[in-house]
C-alpha positions in Angstrom: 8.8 101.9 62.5 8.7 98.0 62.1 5.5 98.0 63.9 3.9 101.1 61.9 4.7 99.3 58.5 3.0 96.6 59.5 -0.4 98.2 60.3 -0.1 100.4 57.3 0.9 97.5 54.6 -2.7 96.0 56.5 -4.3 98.8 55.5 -3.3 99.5 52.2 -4.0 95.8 51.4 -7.7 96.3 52.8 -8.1 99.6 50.5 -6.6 97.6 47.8 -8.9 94.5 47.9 -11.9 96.9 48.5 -11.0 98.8 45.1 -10.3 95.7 43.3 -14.2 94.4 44.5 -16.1 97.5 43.2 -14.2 97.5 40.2 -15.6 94.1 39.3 -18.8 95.0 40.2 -19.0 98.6 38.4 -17.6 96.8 35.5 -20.6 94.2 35.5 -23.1 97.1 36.9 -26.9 96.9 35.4 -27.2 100.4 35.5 -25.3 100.9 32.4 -27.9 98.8 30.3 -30.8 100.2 32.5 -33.1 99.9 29.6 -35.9 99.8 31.8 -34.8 103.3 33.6 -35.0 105.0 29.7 -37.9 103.3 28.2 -39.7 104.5 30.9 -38.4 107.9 31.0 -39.1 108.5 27.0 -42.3 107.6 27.6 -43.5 109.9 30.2 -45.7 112.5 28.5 -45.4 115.8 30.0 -48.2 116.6 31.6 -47.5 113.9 34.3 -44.2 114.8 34.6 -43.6 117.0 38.6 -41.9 120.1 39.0 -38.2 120.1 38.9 -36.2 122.5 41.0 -32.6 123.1 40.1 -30.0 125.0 42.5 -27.1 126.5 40.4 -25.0 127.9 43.6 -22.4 130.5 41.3 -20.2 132.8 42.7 -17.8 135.5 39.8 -19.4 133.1 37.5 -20.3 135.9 34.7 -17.9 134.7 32.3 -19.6 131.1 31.7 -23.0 132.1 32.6 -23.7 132.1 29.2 -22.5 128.4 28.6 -24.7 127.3 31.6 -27.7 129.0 30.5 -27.5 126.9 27.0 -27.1 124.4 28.7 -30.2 124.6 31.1 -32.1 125.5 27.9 -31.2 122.0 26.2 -33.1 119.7 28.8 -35.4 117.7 27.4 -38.2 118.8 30.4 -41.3 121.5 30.3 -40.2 124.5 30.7 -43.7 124.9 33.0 -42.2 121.9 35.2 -38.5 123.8 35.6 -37.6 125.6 38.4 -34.3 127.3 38.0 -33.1 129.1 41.0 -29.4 131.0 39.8 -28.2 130.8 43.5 -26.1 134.1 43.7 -23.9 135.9 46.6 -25.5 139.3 47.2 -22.0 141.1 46.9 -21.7 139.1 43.8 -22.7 142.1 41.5 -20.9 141.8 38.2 -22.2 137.8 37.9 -26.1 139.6 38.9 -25.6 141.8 36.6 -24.7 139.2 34.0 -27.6 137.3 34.9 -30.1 140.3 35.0 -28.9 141.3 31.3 -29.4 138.3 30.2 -33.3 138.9 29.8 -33.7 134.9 31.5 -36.7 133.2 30.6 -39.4 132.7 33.6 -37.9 129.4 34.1 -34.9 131.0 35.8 -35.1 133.2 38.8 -32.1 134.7 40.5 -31.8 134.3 44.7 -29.7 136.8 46.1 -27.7 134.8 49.6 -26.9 137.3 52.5 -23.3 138.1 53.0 -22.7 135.5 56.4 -20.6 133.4 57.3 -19.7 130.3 56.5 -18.8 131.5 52.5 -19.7 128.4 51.1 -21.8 126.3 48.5 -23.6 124.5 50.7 -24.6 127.3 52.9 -26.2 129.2 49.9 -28.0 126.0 48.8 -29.8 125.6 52.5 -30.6 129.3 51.9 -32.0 128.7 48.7 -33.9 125.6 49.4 -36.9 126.8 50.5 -37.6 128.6 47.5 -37.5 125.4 46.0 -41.6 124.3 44.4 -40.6 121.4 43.0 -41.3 117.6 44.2 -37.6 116.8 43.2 -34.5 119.0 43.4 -31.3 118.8 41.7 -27.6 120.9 42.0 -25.3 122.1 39.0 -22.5 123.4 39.0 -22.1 126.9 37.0 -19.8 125.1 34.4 -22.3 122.3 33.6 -23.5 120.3 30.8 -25.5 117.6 31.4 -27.2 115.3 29.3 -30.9 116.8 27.6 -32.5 113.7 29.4 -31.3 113.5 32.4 -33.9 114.9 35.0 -36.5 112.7 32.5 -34.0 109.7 33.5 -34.1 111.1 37.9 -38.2 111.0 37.5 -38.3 107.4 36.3 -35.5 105.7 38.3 -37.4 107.6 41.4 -40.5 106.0 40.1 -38.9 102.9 39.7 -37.1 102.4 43.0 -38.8 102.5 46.3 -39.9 104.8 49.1 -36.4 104.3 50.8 -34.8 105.7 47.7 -33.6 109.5 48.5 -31.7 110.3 45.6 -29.9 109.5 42.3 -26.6 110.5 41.0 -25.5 111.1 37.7 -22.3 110.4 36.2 -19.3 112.9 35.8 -17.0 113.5 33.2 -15.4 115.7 31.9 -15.4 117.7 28.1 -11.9 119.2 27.7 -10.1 115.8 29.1 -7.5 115.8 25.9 -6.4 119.5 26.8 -3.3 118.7 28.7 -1.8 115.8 30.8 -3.6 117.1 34.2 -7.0 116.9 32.5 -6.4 113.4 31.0 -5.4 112.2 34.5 -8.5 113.9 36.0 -10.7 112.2 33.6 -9.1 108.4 34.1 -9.9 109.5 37.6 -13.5 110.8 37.2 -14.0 107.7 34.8 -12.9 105.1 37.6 -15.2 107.1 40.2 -18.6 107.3 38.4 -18.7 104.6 36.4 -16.8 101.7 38.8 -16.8 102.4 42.0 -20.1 104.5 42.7 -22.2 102.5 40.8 -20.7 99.4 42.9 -21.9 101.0 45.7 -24.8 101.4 45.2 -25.2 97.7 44.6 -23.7 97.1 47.6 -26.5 99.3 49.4 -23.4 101.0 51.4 -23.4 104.7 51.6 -22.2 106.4 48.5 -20.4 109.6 48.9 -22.8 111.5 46.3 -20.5 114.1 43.9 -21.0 118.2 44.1 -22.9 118.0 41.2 -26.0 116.4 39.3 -27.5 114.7 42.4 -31.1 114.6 42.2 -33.1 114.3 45.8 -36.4 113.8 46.7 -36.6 117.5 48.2 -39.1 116.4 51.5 -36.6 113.4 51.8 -33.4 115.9 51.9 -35.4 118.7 53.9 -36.6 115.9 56.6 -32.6 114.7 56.4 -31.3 118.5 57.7 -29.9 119.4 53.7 -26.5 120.2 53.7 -23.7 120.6 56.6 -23.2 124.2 55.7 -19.5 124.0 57.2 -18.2 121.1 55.3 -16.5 121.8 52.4 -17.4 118.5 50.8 -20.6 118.4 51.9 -21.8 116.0 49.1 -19.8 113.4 50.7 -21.6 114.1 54.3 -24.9 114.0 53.0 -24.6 111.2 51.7 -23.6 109.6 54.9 -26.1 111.1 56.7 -28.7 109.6 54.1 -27.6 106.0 54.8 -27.0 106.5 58.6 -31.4 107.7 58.4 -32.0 104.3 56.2 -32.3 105.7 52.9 -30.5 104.7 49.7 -28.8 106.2 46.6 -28.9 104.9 43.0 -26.4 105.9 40.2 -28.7 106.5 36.7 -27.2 106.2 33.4 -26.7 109.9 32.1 -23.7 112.4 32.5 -22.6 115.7 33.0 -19.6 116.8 31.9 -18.1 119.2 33.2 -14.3 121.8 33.2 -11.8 119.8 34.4 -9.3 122.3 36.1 -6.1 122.7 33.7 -3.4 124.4 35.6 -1.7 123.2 38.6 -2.6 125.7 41.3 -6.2 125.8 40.7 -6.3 121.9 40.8 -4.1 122.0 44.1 -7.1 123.7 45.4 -9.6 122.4 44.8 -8.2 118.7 45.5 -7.1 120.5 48.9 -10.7 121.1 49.8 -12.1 117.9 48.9 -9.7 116.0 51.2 -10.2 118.4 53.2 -13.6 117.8 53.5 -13.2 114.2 54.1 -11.5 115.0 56.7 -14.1 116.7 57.9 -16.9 113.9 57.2 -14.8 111.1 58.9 -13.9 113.1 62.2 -17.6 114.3 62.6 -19.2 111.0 61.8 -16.4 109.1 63.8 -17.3 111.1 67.3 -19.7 108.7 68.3 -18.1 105.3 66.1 -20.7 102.8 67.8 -23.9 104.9 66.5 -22.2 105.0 63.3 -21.5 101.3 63.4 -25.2 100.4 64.8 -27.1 103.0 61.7 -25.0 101.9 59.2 -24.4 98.1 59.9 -21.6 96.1 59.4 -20.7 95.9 55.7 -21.4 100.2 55.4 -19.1 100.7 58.4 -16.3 99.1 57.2 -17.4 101.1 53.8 -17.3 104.1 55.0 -13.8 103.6 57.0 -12.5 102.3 53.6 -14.1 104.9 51.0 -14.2 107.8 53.6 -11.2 107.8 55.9 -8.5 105.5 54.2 -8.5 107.4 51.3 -6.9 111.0 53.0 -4.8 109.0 55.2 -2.9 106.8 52.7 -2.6 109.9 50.3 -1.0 111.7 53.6 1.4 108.6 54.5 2.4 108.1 51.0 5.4 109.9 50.6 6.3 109.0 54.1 6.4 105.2 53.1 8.4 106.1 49.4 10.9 107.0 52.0 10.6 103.9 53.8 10.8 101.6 50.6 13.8 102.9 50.2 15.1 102.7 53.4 13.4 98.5 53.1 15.3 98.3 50.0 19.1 99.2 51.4 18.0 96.5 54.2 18.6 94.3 51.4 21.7 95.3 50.3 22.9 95.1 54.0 23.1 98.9 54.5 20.7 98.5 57.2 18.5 95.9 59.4 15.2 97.7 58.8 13.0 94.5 57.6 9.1 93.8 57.9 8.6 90.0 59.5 6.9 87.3 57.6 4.6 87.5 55.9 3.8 91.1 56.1 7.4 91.8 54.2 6.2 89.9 51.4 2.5 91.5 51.4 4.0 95.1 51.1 6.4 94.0 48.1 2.7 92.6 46.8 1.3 96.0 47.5 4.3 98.0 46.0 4.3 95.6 42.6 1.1 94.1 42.0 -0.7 96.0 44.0 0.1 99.4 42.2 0.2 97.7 38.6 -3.3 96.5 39.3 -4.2 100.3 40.5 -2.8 101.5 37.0 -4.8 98.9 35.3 -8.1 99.9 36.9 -7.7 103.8 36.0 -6.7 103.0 32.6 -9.5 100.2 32.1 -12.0 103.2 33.1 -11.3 105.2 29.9 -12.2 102.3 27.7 -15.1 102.0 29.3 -16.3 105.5 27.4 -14.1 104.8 24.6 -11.4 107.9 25.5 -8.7 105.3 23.8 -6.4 108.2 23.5 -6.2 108.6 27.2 -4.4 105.3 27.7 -0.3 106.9 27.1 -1.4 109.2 30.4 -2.5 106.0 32.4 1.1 105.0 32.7 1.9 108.9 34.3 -0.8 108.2 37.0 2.0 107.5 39.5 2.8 111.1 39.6 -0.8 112.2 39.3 -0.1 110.2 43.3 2.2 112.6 44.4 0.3 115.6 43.5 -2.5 114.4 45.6 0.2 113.9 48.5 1.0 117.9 47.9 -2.7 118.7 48.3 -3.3 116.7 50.9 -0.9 118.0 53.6 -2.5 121.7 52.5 -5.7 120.0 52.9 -4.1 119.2 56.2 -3.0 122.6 57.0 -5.9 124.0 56.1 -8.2 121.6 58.6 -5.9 122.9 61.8 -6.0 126.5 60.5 -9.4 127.4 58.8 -11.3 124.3 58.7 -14.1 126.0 56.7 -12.7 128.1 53.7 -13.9 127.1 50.7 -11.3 127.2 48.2 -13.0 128.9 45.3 -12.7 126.9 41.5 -12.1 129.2 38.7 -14.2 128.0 35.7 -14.0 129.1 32.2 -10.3 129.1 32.0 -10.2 125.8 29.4 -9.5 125.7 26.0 -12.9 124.2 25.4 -14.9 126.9 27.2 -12.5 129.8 25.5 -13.9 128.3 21.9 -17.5 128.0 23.1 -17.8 131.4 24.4 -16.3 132.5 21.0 -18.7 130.7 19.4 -21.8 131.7 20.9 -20.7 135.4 20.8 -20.3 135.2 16.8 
């Protein structure tokens, strides 16, 4: 045990010092004054501006179909340039029928996915994808809003960056963050993530694990790249792997989408489940061949993707395996026992355990600031409980991987406050 608390207070020291670098550089990131990225994208005039594609995989999605649809409608891009494909499961009747009733403009056409198996998103976005026209293609979720500019801002970062560039990814956020304390805590999450610690990345040309949503692509770039690993459940976070590992880089452009944030506790056990489940799955697929891995991705996005990939499901596994331990450390002191860590890794865990977790709350609180969401900063000091429910969907997560490895835990959306008032709204 001596021995296991020393390689794990090494480890959690590594993922600490790597979170405290790309918080310093997200906080000093260019991309947030990327005035060059939106001069250039006001200026395009429309007629040179190439086809967009956009993949909305939805599955019993009727109820906010409505919401996404205004949404769509609100980008500031030709409607003779948009290509909306309303990706839809063919057993899927009451969200086709939705759709179909709607009376969609021509911009929108609905692609009907076989019944097959593997049930998941990015199974029905490989089947969609060649229905695709556009030169660039983009994924939203079905409870979307993004930003009227955004795929103005994807054309002109693309045009800006090189031919190594694949993709771009928008920021996350979310729009009901004050509805209760599980949505503030997702947000100070979501905050830290997009607007730190991605945009870090991407300065540190490492590979970026790209979110589920709003990642634009260079649609020859992902079709030459093999799209998406239709049996990993966090398949954004594998692609992007596989991007870097083929010598291609992702950016991170200054417009957001925000999105539901899940409000009760069982859905957001679920759906945390299947995205460390997922990572799971990235790190054990990329890690069966570790020295090509190593050689594609060099040094520096090696150790990256150990620290942002793999590190991140273990500690959230051995976390409530070493509360137990700092306890049992603790009565060492008092005499009760002779459990003690040797010098000097005894006084780097009590580092880890004080400063090390005081600077963790710092860096989710500092993120809300960032976007001026001041009234999120009481719920920063809960964040050490917003720990242990990731230590509950992790070992499901766990479970899950040794059980059925590739069901997709479904997200129910529309279930907010927010979206509750907007449907209201809209149907008045």
């Amino acid at each position: 045990l001596v021995a296991a608390g020393v390689i794990v207070t090494l480890l959690y020291t590594a993922s600490f010092l790597f979170k405290f670098v790309l918080t310093l550089l997200g906080a000093g990131s260019a991309v947030d004054q990327a005035s060059d990225i939106r001069e250039l994208a006001a200026s395009l005039p429309a007629e040179s501006l190439p086809v967009y594609s956009v993949l909305v995989p939805m599955y019993r999605e009727a109820r906010v179909l409505p919401l996404l649809v205004r949404a769509l409608e609100r980008l500031d891009y030709p409607a003779s340039k948009l290509d909306i494909k309303l990706v839809l499961e063919e057993d899927d009747q009451e969200t086709i029928e939705a759709a179909k009733a709607m009376r969609l403009p021509a911009t929108f056409e609905i692609v009907r996915v076989p019944a097959s198996n593997p049930r998941t998103k990015p199974k029905a976005c490989n089947y969609a994808l060649p229905f695709c026209r556009g030169e660039f293609v983009t994924i939203y979720d079905a409870e979307d809003q993004p930003e009227p500019d955004q795929l103005r801002l994807a054309v002109a970062a693309f045009q800006l960056g090189d031919n190594r560039l694949a993709c771009v990814q928008a920021r996350l956020n979310y729009f009901n963050r004050s509805e209760n304390w599980l949505t503030r805590m997702f947000t100070l999450e979501y905050s830290q993530w997009f607007d730190f610690f991605l945009p870090a990345l991407s300065r540190m040309s490492v590979p970026i694990p790209l979110g589920g949503t709003s990642n634009h692509f260079r649609i020859d770039v992902l079709r030459r790249a093999g799209a998406w690993d239709p049996f990993n459940v966090t398949e954004d976070a594998d692609l992007g792997v596989r991007l870097a590992q083929s010598g291609y880089t992702v950016g991170v452009i200054p417009s957001t989408t925000f999105e539901e944030a899940t409000s009760d506790l069982k859905s957001w056990v679920k759906q945390r489940s299947r995205w460390i489940k997922g990572y799971m799955q990235t790190w054990l697929v990329h890690m069966r061949s570790p020295i090509q891995l190593w050689r594609s991705l060099g040094t520096a996005g090696f150790l990256s993707f150990q620290a942002f990939i793999g590190l991140p499901p273990f500690t959230v596994l051995i976390n409530p395996i070493l509360w137990l331990l700092t306890l049992l450390f603790a009565t060492s002191a008092l005499g009760v026992t002779d459990w003690r860590l040797p010098e000097p890794f005894g006084a780097l865990a009590l580092f880890n355990l004080v400063i090390g977790n005081l600077l963790l709350l710092y860096f989710g609180t500092i993120a809300c600031l960032k976007r001026g969401f001041y009234d999120l900063l009481p719920s920063g000091l809960l964040m050490p409980l917003y720990w242990v429910l990731h230590s509950v969907a992790a070992y499901k997560a766990l479970w899950q991987l040794l059980h059925n490895p590739h069901h997709w835990e479904k997200t129910e959306h529309g279930k907010s406050q927010t979206s509750a008032r907007l449907l209201e709204k809209m149907a008045a």
